[in-house]
DSSP file (Angstrom, degrees, kcal/mol; ACC not computed):
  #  RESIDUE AA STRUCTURE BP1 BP2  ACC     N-H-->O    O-->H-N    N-H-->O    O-->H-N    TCO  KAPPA ALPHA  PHI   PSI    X-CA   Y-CA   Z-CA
    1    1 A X     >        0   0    0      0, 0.0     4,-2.8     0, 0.0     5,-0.1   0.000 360.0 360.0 360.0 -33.4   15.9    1.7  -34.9
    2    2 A X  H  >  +     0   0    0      2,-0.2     4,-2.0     1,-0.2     0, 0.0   0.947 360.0  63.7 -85.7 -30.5   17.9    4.2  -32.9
    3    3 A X  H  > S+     0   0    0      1,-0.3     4,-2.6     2,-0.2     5,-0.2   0.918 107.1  45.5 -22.3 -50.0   14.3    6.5  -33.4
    4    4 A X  H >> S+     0   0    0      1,-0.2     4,-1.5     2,-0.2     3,-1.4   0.999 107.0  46.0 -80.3 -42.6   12.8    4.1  -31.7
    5    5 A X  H 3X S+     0   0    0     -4,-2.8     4,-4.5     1,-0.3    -1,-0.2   0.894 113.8  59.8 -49.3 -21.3   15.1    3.2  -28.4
    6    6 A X  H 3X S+     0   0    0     -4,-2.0     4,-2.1     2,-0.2    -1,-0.3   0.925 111.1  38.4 -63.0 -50.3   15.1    7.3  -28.4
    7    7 A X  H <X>S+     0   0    0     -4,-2.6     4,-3.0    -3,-1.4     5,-0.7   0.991 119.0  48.6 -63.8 -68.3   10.8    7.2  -28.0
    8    8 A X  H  X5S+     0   0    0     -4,-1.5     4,-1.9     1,-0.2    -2,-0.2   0.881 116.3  38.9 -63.2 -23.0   11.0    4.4  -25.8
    9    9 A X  H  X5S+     0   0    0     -4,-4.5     4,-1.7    -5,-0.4    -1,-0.2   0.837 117.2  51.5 -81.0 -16.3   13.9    6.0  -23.4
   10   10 A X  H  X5S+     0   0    0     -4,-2.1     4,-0.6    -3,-0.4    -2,-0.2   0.816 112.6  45.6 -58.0 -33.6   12.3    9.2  -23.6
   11   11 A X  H  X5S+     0   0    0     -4,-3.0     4,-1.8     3,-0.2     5,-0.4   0.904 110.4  52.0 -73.3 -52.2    9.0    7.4  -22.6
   12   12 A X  H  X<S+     0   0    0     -4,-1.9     4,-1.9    -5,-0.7    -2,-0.2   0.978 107.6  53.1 -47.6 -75.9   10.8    5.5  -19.8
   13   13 A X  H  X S+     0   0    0     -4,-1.7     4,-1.4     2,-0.2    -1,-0.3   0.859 110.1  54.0 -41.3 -23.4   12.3    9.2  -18.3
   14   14 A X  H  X S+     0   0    0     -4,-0.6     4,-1.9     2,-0.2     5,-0.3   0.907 108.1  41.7 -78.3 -73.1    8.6   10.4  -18.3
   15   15 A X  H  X S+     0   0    0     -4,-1.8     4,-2.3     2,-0.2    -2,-0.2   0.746 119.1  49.2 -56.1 -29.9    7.0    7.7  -16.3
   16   16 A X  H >X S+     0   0    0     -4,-1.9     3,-1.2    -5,-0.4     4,-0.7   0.938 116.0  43.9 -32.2-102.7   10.2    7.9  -14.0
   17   17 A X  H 3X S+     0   0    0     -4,-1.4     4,-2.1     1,-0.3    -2,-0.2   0.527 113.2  46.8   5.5 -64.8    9.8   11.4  -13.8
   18   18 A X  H 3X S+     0   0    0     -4,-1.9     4,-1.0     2,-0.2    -1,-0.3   0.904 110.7  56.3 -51.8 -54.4    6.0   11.4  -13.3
   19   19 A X  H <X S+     0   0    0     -4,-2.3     4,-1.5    -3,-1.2     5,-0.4   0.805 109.8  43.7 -39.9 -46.6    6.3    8.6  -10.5
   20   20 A X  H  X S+     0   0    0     -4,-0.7     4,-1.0    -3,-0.2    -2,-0.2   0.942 111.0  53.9 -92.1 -70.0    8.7   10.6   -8.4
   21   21 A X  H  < S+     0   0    0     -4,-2.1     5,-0.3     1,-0.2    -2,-0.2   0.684 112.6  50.8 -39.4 -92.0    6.5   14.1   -8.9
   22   22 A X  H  X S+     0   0    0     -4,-1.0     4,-2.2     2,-0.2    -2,-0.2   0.370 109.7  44.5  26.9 -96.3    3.5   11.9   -7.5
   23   23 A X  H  X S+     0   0    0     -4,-1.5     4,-2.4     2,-0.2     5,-0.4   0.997 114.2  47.4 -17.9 -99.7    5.1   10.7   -4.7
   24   24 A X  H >X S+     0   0    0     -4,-1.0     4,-2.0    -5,-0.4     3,-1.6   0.631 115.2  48.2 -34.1 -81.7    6.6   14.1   -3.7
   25   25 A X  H 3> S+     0   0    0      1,-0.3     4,-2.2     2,-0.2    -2,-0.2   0.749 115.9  47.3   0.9 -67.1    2.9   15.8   -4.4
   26   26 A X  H 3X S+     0   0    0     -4,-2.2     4,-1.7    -3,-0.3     5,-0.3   0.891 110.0  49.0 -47.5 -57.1    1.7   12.9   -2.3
   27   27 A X  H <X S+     0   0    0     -4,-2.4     4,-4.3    -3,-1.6    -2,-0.2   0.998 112.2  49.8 -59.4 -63.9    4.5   13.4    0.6
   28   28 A X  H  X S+     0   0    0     -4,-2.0     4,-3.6    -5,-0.4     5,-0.3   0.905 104.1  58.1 -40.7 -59.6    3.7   17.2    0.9
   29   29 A X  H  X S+     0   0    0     -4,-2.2     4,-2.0     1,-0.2     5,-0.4   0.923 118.2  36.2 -27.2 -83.7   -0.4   16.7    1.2
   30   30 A X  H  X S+     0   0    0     -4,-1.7     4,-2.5     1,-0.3     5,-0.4   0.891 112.6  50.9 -43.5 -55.4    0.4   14.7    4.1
   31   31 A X  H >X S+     0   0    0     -4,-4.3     4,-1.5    -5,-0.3     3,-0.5   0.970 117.8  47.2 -59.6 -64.2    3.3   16.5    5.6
   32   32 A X  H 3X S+     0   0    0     -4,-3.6     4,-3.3     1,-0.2    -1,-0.2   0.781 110.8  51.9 -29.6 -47.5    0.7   19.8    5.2
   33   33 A X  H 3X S+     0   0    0     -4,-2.0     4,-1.4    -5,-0.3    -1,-0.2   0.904 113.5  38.4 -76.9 -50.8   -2.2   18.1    6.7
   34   34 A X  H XX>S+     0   0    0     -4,-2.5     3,-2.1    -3,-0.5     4,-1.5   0.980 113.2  57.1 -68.6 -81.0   -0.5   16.8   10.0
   35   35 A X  H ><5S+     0   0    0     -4,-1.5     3,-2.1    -5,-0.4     4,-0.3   0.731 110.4  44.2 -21.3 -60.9    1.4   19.9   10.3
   36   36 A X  H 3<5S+     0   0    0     -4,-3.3    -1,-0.3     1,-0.4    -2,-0.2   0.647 101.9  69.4 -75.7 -10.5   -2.0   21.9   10.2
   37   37 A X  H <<5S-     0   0    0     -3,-2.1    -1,-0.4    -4,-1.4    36,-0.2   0.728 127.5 -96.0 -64.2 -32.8   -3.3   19.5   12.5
   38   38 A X  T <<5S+     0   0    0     -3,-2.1     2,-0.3    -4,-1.5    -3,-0.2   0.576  77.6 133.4 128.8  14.2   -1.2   20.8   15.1
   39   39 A X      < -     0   0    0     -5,-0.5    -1,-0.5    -4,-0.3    -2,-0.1  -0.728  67.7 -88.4-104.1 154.3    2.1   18.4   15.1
   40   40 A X     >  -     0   0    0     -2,-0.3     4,-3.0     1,-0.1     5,-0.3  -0.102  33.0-113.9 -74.3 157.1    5.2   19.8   15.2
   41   41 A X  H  > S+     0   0    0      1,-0.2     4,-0.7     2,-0.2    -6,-0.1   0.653 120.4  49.0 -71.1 -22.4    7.0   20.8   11.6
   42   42 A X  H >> S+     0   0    0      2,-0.2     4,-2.7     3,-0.1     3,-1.6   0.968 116.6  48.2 -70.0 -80.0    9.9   17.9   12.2
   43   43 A X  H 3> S+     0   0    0      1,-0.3     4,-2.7     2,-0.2     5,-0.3   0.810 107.9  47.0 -10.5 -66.7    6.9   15.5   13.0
   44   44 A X  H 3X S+     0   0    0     -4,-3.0     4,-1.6     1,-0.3    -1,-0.3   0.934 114.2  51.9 -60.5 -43.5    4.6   16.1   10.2
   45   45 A X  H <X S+     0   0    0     -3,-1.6     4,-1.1    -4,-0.7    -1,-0.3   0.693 103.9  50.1 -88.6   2.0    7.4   15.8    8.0
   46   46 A X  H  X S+     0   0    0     -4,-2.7     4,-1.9     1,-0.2    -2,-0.2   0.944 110.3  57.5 -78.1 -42.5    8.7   12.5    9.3
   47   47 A X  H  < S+     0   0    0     -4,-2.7     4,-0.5     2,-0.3     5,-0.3   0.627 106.3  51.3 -58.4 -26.7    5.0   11.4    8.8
   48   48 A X  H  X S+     0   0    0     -4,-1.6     4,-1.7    -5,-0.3     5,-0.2   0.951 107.4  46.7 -50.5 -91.1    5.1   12.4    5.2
   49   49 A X  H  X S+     0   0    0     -4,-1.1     4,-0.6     2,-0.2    -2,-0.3   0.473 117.9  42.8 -66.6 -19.8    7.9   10.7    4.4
   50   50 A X  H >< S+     0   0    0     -4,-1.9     3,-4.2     3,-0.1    -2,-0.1   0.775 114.0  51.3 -70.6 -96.1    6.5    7.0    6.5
   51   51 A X  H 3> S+     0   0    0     -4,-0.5     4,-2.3     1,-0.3    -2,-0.2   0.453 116.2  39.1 -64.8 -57.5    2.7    7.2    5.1
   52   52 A X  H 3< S+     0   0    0     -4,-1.7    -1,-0.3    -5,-0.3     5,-0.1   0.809 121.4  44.2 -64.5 -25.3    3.9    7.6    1.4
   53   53 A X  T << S+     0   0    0     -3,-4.2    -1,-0.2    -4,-0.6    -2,-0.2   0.988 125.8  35.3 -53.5 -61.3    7.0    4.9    1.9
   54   54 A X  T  4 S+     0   0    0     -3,-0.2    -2,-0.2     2,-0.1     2,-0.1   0.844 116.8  41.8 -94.3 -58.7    4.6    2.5    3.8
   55   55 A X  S  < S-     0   0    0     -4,-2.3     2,-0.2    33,-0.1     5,-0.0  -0.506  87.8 -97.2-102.7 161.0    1.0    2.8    2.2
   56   56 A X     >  -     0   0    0     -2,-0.1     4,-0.8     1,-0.1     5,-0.2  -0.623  30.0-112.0 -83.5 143.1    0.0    2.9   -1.7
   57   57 A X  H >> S+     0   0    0      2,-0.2     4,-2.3    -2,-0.2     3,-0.5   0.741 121.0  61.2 -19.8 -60.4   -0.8    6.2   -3.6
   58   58 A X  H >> S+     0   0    0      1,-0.3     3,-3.0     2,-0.2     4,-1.9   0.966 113.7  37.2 -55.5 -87.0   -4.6    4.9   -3.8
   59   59 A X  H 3> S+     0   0    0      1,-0.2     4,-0.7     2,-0.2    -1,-0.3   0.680 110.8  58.5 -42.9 -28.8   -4.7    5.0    0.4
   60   60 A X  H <X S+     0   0    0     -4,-0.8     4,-2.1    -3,-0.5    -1,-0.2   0.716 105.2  46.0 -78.3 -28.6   -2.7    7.9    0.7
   61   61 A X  H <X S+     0   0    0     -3,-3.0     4,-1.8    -4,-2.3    -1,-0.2   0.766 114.6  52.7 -75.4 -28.1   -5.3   10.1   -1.5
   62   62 A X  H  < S+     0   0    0     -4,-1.9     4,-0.4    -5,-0.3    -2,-0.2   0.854 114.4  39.3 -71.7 -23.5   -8.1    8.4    0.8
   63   63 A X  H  < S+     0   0    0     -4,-0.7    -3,-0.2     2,-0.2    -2,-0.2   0.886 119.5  51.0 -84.4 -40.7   -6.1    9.6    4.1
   64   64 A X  H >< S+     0   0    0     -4,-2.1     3,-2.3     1,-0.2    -2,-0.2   0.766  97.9  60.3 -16.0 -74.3   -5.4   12.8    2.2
   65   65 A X  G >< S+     0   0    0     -4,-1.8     3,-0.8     1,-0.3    -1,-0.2   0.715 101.1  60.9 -68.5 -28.7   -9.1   13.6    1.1
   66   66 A X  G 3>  +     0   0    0     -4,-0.4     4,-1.6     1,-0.2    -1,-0.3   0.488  69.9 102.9 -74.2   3.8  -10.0   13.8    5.1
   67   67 A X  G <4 S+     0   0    0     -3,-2.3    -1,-0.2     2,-0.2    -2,-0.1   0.806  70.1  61.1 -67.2 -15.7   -7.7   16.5    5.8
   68   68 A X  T <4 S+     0   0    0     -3,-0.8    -1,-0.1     1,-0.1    -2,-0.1   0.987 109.6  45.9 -66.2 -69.2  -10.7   19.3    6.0
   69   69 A X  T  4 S+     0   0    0      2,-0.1    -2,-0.2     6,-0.0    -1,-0.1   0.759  99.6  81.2 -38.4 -69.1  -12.1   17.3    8.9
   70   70 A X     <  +     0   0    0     -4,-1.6     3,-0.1     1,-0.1     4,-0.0  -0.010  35.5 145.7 -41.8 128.3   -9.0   16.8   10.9
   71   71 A X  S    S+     0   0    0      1,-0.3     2,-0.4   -34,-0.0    -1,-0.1   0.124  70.2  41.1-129.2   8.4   -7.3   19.4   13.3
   72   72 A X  S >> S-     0   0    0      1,-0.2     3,-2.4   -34,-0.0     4,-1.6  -0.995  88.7-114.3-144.4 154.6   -5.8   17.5   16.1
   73   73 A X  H 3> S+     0   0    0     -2,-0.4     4,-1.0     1,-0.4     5,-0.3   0.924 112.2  63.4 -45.1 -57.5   -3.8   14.1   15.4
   74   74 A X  H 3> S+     0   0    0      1,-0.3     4,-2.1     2,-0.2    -1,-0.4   0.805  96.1  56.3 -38.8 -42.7   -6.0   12.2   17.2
   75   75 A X  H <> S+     0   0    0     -3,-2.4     4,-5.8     2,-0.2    -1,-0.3   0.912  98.8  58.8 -79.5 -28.2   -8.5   13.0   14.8
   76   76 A X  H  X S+     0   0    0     -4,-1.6     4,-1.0     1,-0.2     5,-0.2   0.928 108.8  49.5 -41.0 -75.9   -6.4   11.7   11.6
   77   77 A X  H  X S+     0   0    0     -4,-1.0     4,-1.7     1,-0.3    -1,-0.2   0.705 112.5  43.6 -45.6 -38.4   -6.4    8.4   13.2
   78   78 A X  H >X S+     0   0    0     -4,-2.1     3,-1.5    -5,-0.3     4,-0.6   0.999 115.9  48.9 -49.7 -60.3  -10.2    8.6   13.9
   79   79 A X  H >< S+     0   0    0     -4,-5.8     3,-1.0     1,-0.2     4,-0.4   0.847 107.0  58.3 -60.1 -27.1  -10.6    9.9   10.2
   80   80 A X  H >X S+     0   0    0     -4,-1.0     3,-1.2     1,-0.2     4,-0.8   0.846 101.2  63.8 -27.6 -58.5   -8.2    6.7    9.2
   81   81 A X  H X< S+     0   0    0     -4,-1.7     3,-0.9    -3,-1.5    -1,-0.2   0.804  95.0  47.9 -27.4 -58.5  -10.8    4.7   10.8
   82   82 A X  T << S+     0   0    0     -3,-1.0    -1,-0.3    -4,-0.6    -2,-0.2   0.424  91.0  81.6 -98.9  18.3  -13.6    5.4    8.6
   83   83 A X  T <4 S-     0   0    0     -3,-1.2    -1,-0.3    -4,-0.4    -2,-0.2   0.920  90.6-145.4 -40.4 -46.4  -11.2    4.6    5.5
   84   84 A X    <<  +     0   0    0     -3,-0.9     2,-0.3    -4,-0.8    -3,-0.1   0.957  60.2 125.7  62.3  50.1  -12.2    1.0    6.6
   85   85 A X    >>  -     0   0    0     -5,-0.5     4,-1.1    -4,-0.1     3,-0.5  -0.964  47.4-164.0-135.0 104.4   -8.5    0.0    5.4
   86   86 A X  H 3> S+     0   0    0     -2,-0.3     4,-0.6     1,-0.2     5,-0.2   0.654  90.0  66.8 -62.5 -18.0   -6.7   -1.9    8.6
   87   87 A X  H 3> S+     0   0    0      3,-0.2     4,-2.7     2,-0.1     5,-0.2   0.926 103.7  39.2 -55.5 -61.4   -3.6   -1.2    6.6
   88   88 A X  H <> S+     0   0    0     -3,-0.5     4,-2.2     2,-0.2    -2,-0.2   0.771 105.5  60.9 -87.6 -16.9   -3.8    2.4    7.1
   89   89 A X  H  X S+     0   0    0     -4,-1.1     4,-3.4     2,-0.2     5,-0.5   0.928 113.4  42.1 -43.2 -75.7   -5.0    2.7   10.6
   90   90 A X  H  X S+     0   0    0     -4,-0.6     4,-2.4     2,-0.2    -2,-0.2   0.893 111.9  48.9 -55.7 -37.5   -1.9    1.0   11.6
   91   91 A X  H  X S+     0   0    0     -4,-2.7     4,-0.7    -5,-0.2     5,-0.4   0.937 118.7  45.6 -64.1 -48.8    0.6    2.8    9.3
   92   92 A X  H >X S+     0   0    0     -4,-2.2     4,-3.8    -5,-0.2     3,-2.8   0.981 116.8  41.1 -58.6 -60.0   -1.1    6.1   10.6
   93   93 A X  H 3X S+     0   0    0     -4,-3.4     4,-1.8     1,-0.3     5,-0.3   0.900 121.5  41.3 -68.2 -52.2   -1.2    5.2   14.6
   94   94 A X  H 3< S+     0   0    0     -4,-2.4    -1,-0.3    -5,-0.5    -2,-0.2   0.362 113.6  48.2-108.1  41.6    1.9    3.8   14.7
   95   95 A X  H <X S+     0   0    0     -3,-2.8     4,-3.7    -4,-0.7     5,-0.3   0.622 113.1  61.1-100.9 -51.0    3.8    6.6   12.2
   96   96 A X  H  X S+     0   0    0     -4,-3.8     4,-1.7    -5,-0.4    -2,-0.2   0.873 105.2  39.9 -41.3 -55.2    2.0    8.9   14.7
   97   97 A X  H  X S+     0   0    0     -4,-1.8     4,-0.6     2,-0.2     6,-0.4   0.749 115.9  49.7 -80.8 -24.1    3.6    7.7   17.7
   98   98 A X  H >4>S+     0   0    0     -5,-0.3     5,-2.2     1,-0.1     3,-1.7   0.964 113.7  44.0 -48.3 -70.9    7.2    7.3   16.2
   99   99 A X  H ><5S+     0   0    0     -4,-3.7     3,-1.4     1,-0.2    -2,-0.2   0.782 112.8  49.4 -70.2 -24.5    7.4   10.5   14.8
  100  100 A X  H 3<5S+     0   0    0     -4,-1.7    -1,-0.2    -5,-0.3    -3,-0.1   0.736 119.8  41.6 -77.4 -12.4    5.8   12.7   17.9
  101  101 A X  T <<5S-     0   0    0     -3,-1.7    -1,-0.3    -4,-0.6    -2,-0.2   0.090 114.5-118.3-125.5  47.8    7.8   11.2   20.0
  102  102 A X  T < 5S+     0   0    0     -3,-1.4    -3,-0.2     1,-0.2    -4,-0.1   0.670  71.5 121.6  35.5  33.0   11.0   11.1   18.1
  103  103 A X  S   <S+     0   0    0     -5,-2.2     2,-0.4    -6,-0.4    -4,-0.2   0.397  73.4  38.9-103.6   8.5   11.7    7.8   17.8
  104  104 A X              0   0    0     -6,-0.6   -58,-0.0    -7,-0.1    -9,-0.0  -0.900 360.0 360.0-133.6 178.3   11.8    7.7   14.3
  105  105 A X              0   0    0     -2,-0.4    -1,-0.1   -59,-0.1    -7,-0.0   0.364 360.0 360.0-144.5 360.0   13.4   10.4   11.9
């Protein structure tokens, strides 16, 4: 019996543990992408930390996977567009305008 509570809280610390790497993997991609896009290093990283809060893993690899195409902010939001997810348009545009203009942190 105690075998087992041991598997299953060891199991329990992995997916915990795996969930939070994820997420953090997730956060950077973004924070990278915007940064090399040409927003400032504060920016990019507030814009990490929204899109991954805000939007689901699944959108955030779709927003992600456009980052060769983008260089300028403007363009995420274009590339957002052809996601064809109204979810993520809006989480981008208006994470974009918080964070460049420092009204969100």
């Amino acid at each position: 019996m105690i075998r087992l509570i041991k598997t299953i809280a060891l199991i329990a610390a992995l997916c915990v543990a795996t969930w939070f790497v994820a997420h953090w993997y997730a956060e950077y991609r973004v924070r990278t992408a915007f940064a090399e896009a040409g927003l400032s290093e504060r920016a990019a990283e507030c814009m990490g930390r929204r899109l991954v809060r805000k939007l689901s893993l699944r959108q955030v690899h779709k927003l992600t996977a456009l980052q060769d195409a983008v260089h300028t902010p403007e363009g995420m939001v274009k590339a957002a567009r052809r996601i064809d997810d109204p979810r993520v348009v809006k989480v981008t545009a208006s994470s974009l305008l918080l964070c460049s203009t420092g009204l969100s942190r």
